[in-house]
N, C-alpha and C positions, 0 to 999 in steps of 0.2 A: 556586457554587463550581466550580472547573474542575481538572481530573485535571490531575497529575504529570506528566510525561515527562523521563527521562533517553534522550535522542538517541544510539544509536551506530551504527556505519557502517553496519550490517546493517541498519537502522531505514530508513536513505537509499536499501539497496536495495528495499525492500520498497516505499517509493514508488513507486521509479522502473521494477520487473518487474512485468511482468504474469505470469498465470500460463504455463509454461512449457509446451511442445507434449510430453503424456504419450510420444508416440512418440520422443522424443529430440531433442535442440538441438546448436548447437554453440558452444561455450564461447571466450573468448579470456583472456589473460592480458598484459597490457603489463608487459614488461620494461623498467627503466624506466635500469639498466645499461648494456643494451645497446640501447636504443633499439628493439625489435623486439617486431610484433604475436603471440605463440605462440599457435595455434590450438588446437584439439582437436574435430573432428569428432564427428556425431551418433553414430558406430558405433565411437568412440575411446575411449578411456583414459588415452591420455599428451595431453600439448602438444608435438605434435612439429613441425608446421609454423610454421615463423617465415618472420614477413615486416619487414622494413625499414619503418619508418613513420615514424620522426622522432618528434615527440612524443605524448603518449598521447592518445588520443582520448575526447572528452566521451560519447559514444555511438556503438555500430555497430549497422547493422541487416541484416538478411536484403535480399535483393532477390528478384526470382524467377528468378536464374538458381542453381540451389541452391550453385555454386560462387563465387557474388559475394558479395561485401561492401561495405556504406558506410560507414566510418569517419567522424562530424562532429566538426567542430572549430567550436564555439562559446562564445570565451574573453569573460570577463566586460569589463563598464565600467571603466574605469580610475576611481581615486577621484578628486575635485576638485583640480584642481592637477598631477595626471600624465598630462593626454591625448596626451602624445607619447609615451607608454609605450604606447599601446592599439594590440589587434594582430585583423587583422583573421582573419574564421572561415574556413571552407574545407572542401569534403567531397572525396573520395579514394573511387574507387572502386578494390576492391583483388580479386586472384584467389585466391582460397586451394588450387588445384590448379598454378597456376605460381608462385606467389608473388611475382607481380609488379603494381604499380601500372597498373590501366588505365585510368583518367582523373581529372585533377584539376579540380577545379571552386572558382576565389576569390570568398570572398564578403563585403559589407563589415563591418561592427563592429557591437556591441552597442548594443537588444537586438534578440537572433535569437526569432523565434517561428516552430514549424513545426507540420506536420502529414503523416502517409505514408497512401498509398494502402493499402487491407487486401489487394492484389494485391501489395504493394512492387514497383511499377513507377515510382510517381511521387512527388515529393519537391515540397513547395512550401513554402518558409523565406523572412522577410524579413529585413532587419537596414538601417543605413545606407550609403548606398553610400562615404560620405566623414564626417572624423570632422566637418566645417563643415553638414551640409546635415542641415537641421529633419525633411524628412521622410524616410518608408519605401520601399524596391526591396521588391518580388516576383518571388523567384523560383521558376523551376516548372522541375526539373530530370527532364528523360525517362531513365529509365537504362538502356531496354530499348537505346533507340536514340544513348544519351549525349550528346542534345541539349538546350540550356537555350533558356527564356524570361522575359523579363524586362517589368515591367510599374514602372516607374518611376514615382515621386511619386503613390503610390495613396491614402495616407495619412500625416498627420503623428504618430501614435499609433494604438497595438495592444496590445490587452488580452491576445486570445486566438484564434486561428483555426480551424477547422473544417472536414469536407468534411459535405456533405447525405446521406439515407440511400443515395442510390443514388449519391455522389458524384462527380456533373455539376458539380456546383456547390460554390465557398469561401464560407463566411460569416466575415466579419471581425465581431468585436466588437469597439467602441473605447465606451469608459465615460465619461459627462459631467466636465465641469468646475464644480463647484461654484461657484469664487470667479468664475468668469464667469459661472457662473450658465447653460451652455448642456449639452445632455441629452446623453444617448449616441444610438449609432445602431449599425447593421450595413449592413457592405457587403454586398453579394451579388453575386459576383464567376462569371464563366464560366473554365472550366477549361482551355478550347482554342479558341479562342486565348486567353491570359490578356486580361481586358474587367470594367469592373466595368457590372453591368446592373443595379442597380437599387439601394436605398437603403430600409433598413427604420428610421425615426425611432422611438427610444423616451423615455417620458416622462422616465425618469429614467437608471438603468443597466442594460441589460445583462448581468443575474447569471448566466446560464445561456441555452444555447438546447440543446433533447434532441428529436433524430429519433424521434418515432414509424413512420413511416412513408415512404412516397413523397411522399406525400400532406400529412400533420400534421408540426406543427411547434410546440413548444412553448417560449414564452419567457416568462423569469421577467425581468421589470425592476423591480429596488428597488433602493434606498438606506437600507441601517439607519439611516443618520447623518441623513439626511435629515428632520426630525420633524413638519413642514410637509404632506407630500406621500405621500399614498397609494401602496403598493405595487400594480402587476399583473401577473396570471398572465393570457396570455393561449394559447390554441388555434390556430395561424396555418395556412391552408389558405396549400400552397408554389407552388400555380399560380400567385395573385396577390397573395398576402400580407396576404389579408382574416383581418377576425379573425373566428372558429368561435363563440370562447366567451370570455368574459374576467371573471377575478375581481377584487376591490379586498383589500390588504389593510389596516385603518385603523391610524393610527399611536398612539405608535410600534411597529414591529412589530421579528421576530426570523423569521430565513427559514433553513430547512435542505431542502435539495435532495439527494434522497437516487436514484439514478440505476440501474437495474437493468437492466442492457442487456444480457443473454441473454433477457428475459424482457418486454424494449419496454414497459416498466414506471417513470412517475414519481412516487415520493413526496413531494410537499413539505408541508414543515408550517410554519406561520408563527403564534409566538406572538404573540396582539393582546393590549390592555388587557381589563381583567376577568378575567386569570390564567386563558383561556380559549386554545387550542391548533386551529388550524382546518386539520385534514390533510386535504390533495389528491390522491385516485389519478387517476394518469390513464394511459390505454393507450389505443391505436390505434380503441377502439369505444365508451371511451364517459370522463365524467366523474364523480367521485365524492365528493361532501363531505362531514367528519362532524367532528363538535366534540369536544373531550376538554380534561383540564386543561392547565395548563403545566408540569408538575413531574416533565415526563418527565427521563430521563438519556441514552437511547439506542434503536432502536429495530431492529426486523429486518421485511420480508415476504417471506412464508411463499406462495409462487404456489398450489404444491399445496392450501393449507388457504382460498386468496384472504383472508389473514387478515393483518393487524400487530400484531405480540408492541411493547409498549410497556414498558419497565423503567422505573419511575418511582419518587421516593426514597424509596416507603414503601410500592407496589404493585406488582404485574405487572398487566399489563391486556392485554386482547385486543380487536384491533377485528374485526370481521365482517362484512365487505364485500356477503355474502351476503343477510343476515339484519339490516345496519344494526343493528347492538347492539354494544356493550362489555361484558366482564367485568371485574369489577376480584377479585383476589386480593390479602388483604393477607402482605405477605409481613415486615415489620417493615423497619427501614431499610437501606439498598440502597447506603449509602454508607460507607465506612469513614476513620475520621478518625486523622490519624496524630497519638500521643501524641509523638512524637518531634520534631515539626518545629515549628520557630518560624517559618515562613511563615504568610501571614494564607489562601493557599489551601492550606488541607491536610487536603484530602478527595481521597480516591480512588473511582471511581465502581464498584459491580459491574460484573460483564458476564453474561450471557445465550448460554447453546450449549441448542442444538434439539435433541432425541434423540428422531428419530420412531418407531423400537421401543418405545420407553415411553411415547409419547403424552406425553411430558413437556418440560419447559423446567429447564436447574439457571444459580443463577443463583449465583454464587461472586464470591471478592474474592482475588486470590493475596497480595492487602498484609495483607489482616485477618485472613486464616485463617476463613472462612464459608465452607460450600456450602449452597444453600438448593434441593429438589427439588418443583414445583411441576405436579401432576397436572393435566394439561389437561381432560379427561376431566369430573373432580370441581370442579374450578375451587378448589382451594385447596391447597395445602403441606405435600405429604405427609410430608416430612423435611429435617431442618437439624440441621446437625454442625458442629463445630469439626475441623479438620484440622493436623496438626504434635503433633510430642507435647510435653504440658506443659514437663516438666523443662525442654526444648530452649527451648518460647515464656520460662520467669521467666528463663534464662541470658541469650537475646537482649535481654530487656527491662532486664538491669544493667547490659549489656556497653553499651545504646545510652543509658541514664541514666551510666556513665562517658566515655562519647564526649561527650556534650553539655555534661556538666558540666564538660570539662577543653577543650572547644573552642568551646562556647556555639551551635553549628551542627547543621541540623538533618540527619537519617542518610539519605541514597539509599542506593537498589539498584539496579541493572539488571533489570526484567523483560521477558520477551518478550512479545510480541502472538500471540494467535491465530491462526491460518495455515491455510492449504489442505493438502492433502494431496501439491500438485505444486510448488509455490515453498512451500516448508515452515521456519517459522521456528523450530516448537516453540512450546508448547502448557502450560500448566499441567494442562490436565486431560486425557487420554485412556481408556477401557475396551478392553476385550477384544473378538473378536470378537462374541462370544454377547452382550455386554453383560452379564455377571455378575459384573464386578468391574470400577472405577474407583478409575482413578488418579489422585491430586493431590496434585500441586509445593507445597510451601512451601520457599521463598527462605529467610524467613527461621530456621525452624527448621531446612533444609537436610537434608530427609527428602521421600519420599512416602509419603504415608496411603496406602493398600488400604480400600476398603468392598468389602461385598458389592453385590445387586442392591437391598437396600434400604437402601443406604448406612448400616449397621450393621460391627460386629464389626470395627475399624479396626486394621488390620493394618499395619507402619513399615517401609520400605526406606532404610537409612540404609551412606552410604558414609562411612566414618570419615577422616578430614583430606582432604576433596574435597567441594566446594562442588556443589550440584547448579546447572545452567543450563538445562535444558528439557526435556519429554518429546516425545520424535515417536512418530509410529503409520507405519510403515511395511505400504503395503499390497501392493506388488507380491508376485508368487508366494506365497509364506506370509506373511498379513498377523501382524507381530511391533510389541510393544512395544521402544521405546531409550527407554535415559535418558544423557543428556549429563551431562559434569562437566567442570568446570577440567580434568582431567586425563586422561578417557579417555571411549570410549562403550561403553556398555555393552548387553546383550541381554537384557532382562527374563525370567527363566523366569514360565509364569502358573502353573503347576502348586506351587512350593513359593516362589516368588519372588523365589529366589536372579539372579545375578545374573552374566553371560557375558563379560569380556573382547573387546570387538571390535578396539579401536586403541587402541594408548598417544599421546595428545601427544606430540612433543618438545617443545613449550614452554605454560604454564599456559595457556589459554584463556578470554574474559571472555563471549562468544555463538555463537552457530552459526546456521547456516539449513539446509534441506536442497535437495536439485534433485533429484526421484525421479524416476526413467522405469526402465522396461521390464529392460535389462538392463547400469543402473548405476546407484548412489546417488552425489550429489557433496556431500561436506560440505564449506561451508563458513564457518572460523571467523577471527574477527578477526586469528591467529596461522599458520594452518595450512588448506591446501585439501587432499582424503584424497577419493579414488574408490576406492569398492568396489563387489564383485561383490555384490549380492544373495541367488543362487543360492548361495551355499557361504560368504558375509561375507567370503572373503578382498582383501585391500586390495591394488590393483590401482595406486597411484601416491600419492603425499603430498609436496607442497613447500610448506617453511615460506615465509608470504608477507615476511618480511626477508632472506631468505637463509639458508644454512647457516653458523654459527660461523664456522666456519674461513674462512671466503672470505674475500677480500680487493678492493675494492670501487675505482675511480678513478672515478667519475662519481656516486656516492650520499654523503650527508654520513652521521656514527655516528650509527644511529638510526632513518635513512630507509628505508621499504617500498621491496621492491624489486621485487617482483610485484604489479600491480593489476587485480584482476578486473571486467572489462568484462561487461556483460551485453550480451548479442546482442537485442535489442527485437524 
């Protein structure tokens, strides 16, 4: 069965940001009225620099001169029948201390695939160079020095590109053709001069290739669909592309690559025949195999404990890298089934937050209203609670038995995901600092429980006609609990648990994310962007992203956003 998702913008940014630089960023805004990029510097508050850009740009990136910017413009395929509508991409490098354009760079049509240096000095994107010609241009843009190079007819397809750990080198991935019947491969391409040097043939596709090292190199080539032909993981030493080490996986199989790159850490698990699950560690020194069921849901490693927390639909399980052993904990089922939906998939999966204070794992559902509290320690389940208060769950359960009955469809919500602490989307569940008391979101009852530390004595924060939308933990200078609403954010007290006025909306709100650093908070919500001071909560700037009422608009239809927030990559 496969979880839910309702998609919203905040969702698409969460793709597409990485986590934000704790010391501060700097932010843009496209006006989309006046055609202009409004900045806002790392040590800003307002959006006070504007620059002339024409139309909004798909992505901008840092470079390394702290006062440049690259704005890309990479517009999609035209659909069948309009290719004379199709327009080709273009990067723009731009000054944010003159506010002027200093070099443009035309690039051809879709599709663009690229990759940036972790220096942001160098930019390598391909696309078409005409909308008639079969194959791909590479281009390799220097920004230090604003010189291009170009490496024409490299390829006729691109999956995905890459640089190597020490990034010398591009690896093109291009994925087989089935109905020909011919395999994928990798380029391997030299970075100066653009040159392709050598040619890595895979049996099947190239699912994945993950830098270990200087040295190692790991590529996963399979084809789920493929039912004929064995998957392999192989170990690739990068001097000459011999293989180290190579596994088979027997068909058909099922591959999750799970990628931890602070920690040069790969997990792959590929479920085979006989409901048997064959997870793969591998890191820079050594390889590691060990079997478990197939009936996982999701999975986390744990570096500190060398250990994987396994959430499975009726256990927790731990594997021990150290010690080659599993724990299985039974925790009862893990999946919550919605009574309301007439979809054939309607299950929602738990999920799993680590709390190494407790030596614990809690494993919760914000659809089902579970928290489940599972002592590592003891290897079994110390506590599990329902959350939301009754009254509020039989209300919700009539109000969504006369929704379906009078529209015969099944009820969404909006929940948030999990989040970090620095690109912060909000969180169903957060505690205190001491960890002696946690909080948890229910949506649908539109309340937060209160436990204590052992998830007893359930205490209800409820805002009366205001929908709650997510809890953050803000940890700068005084780490403080918020809760968001449609309609305002609020300051948790922990002491009696009343509850602080921080910012009114002017208009309802449906999600939020946050951008913490040092000495700003930036909320941002589908309605409204709002910078505050941390130090003292007072709100230091707020603009509705449609505009304000009263304006009056020549270039936007009734309706249309007229601020669009760009994230800086």
């Amino acid at each position: 069965m496969k979880k839910k998702y309702l998609i919203s913008f905040l969702t698409i940014i969460l793709i597409t940001v990485p986590l934000i630089n704790v010391f501060g960023a700097s932010y843009c805004l496209f006006d989309k009225e006046n055609s202009q990029l409004l900045l806002m510097g790392k040590d800003d508050v307002q959006f006070t620099k504007k620059i002339d850009i024409g139309e909004k740009p798909d992505q901008i990136l840092p470079t390394n001169d702290p006062n440049k910017y690259m704005a890309i413009y990479t517009p999609q395929a035209p659909k069948k029948g309009e290719e004379k509508n199709a327009l080709k991409g273009e990067l723009i490098l731009f000054n944010s201390s003159t506010l002027k354009k200093e070099d443009s760079i035309e690039l051809g049509y879709a599709p663009f695939t690229w990759v940036y240096t972790k220096d942001n000095k160098h930019l390598y994107i391909s696309s078409r160079p005409s909308l008639e010609s079969t194959s791909l241009e590479l281009l390799h843009y220097d920004i230090s020095q604003e010189k291009i190079e170009k490496l024409p007819n490299f390829t006729n397809h691109l999956d995905s590109i890459c640089l190597s750990y020490d990034e010398t080198k591009l690896f093109a991935l291009i994925k087989g053709d089935n109905k020909a019947k011919t395999p994928g491969e990798i380029l391997v391409l030299e970075t100066s001069p653009l040159a392709i040097s050598n040619k890595i043939v895979t049996t099947l596709n190239p699912q994945g290739l993950f830098f270990l090292n200087s040295q190692k190199i790991v590529l996963v080539d399979a084809d789920e669909k493929n039912k004929k032909q064995q998957g392999v993981l192989q170990v690739i030493n990068q001097s000459d592309y011999s293989t180290i080490e190579k596994y088979s996986f027997p068909v058909p199989y099922k591959i999750s690559n799970n990628w931890y790159a602070d920690d040069q850490t790969l997990i792959t698990i590929a479920d085979t025949p006989g409901k048997q699950s064959i997870i793969y560690k591998i890191t820079p020194e050594k390889t590691q195999t060990f079997t478990t069921k197939t009936d996982w849901l999701s999975v986390k490693y744990i570096k500190d404990k060398d250990q994987l927390f396994i959430l499975a639909k009726d256990t927790f399980r731990v594997v021990d890298f150290n010690s080659k052993k599993e724990t299985v904990c039974v925790t009862g089922d893990n999946r919550y089934e919605d009574p309301f939906s007439s979809s054939y998939n309607n299950y929602y999966n738990y999920e799993m937050k680590y709390i190494p204070v407790l030596n614990s794992v809690m494993i919760y559902c914000k659809e089902g209203g579970k928290v489940k509290l599972v002592d590592l320690g003891q290897n079994q389940m110390s506590h599990s609670a329902t959350y939301g208060r009754r009254g509020a769950k039989f209300g919700h359960f009539m109000a969504n038995i006369f929704v379906n009955a009078l529209f015969n469809a099944p009820f969404y919500m909006y929940t948030p995901i999990q989040s970090s602490n620095i690109y912060n989307e909000g969180t169903s569940v957060i505690s205190d600092t001491q960890r002696t008391m946690y909080f948890i979101l229910s949506l649908y009852t539109k309340d937060v429980t209160v436990f204590d530390k052992n998830f007893q004595n359930p205490k209800y924060i409820v805002v009366p006609d205001e929908k709650p939308i997510a809890l953050f933990q803000v940890n700068k200078l005084n780490p403080q609990n918020w809760l968001v609403t449609d309609k305002r954010i609020y300051l948790i007290n922990p002491d009696d648990l009343s509850l602080k006025p921080i910012f009114d909306f002017k208009v309802k709100i449906n999600s939020c994310v946050f951008f913490e650093e040092e000495k700003r908070l930036i909320a941002l919500t589908d309605q409204e962007i709002v910078v505050i001071d941390p130090s003292n909560l007072e709100i230091e700037n707020s603009r509705l992203l449609y505009g304000e009422p009263s304006e009056k608009f020549t270039h936007l239809q009734n309706g249309e956003k007229r601020y669009h927030f760009i994230p800086i990559l």
